[in-house]
C-alpha positions as CSV (number, residue, x, y, z in Angstrom):
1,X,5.1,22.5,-0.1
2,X,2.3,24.8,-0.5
3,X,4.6,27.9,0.7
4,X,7.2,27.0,-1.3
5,X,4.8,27.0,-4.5
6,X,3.7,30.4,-3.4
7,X,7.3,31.5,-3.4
8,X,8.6,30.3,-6.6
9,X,5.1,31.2,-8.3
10,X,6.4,35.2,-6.7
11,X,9.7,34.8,-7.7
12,X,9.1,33.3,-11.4
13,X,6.8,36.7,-12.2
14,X,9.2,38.9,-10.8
15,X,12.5,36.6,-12.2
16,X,10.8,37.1,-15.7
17,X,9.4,40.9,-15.6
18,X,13.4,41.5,-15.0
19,X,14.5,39.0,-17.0
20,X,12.4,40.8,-20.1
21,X,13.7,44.5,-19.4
22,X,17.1,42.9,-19.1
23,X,16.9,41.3,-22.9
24,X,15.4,44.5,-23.8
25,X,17.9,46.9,-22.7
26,X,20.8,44.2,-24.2
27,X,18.8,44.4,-27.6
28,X,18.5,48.4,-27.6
29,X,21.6,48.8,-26.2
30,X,23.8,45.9,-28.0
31,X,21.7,44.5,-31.0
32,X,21.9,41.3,-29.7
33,X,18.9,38.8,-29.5
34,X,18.5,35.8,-26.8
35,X,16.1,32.8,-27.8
36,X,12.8,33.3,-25.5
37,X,13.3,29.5,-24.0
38,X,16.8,29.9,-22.8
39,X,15.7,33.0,-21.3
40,X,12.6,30.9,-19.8
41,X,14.7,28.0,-18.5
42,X,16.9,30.2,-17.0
43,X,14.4,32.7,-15.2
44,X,12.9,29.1,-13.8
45,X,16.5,28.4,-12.6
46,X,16.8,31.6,-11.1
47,X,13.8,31.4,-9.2
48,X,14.2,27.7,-8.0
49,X,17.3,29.0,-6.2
50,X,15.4,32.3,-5.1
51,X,12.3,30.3,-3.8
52,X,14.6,28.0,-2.1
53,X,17.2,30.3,-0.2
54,X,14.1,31.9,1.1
55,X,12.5,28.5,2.3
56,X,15.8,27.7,3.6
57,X,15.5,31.1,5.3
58,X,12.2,31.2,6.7
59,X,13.2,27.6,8.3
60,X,12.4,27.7,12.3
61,X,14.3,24.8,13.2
62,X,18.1,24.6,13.7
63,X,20.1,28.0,14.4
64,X,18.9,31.4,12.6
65,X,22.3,32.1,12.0
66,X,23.0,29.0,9.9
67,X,20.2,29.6,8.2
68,X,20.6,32.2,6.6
69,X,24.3,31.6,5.6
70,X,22.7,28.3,4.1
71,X,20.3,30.5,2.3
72,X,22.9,33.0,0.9
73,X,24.6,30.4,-0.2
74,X,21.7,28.6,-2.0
75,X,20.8,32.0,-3.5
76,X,24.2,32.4,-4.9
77,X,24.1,30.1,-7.8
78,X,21.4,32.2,-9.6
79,X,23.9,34.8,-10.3
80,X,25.8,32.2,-12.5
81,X,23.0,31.4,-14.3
82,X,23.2,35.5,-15.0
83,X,26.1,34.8,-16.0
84,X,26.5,31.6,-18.5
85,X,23.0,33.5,-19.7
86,X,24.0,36.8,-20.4
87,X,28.0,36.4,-20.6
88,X,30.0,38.9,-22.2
89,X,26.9,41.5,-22.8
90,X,26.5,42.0,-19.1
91,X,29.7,40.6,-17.6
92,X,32.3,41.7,-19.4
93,X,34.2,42.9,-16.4
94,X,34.7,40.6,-13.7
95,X,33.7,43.4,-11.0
96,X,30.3,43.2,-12.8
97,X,29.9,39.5,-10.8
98,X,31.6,41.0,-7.8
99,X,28.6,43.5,-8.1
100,X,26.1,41.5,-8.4
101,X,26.8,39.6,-5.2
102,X,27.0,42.2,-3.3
103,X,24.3,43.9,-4.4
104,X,22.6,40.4,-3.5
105,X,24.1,40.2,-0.1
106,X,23.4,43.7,0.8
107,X,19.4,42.8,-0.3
108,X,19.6,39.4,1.5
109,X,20.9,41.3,4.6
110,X,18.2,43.8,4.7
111,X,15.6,40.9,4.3
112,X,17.4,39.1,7.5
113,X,17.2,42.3,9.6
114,X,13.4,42.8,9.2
115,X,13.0,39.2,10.3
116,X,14.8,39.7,13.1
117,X,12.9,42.5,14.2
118,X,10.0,40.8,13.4
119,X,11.2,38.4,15.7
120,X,12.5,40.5,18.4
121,X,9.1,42.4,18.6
122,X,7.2,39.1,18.6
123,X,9.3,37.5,21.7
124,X,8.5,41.4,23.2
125,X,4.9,41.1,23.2
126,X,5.3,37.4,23.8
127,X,7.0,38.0,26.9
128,X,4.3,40.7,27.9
129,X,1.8,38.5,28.5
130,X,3.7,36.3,31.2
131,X,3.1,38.4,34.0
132,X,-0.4,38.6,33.1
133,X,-0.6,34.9,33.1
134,X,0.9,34.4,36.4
135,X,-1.8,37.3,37.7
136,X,-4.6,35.6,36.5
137,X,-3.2,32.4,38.6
């Protein structure tokens, strides 16, 4: 639980650093205003799922693999909160959403390649130090 607090503490000032350039640029750009609590509750929203797909992520039991789709598809929900948030002054193209998933799976996949290196180079040195084990015996 602690982790997870960490996470979502991360991801709630991050969430809302974007979340006030975003209503900024939509106020220069557009004239139009959003109310600073539904911009709060949904930045909290956003990074409940965000905090979550990662804990879901970072998870070490059951299969990596499932994991992560699990994660992806935890993480997906945030970008309809964008959505019922922001509606027709971001999204008014559907390929806008399109984007935005992609653009989230293409950050998610990045994220799950480092951590299977991380991984990879971890079971590496792990195995290193077998045969020294077995000398020492």
């Amino acid at each position: 639980m602690k982790k997870f607090g960490r996470r979502f503490t991360n991801s709630f000032i991050f969430i809302n650093v974007f979340m006030l350039f975003l209503t900024i640029g939509i106020y220069r750009h557009l004239n139009i205003t959003y109310p600073f609590i539904k911009v709060s509750i949904g930045a909290f929203l956003i990074s409940l799922f965000i905090s979550l797909a990662v804990t879901i992520f970072k998870l070490e039991k059951g299969l990596s693999w499932l994991n992560a789709i699990i994660g992806f598809i935890v993480a997906t929900p945030s970008l309809f909160v964008l959505r019922y948030l922001f509606g027709y002054s971001i999204f008014r193209y559907s390929f806008v959403s399109y984007l935005f998933i992609i653009v989230v799976a293409i950050i998610y996949g990045i994220a799950i390649m480092v951590v299977s290196r991380k991984a990879k180079s971890e079971a590496n040195e792990l195995n290193l130090l077998l045969p020294k084990e077995k000398e020492d015996k």
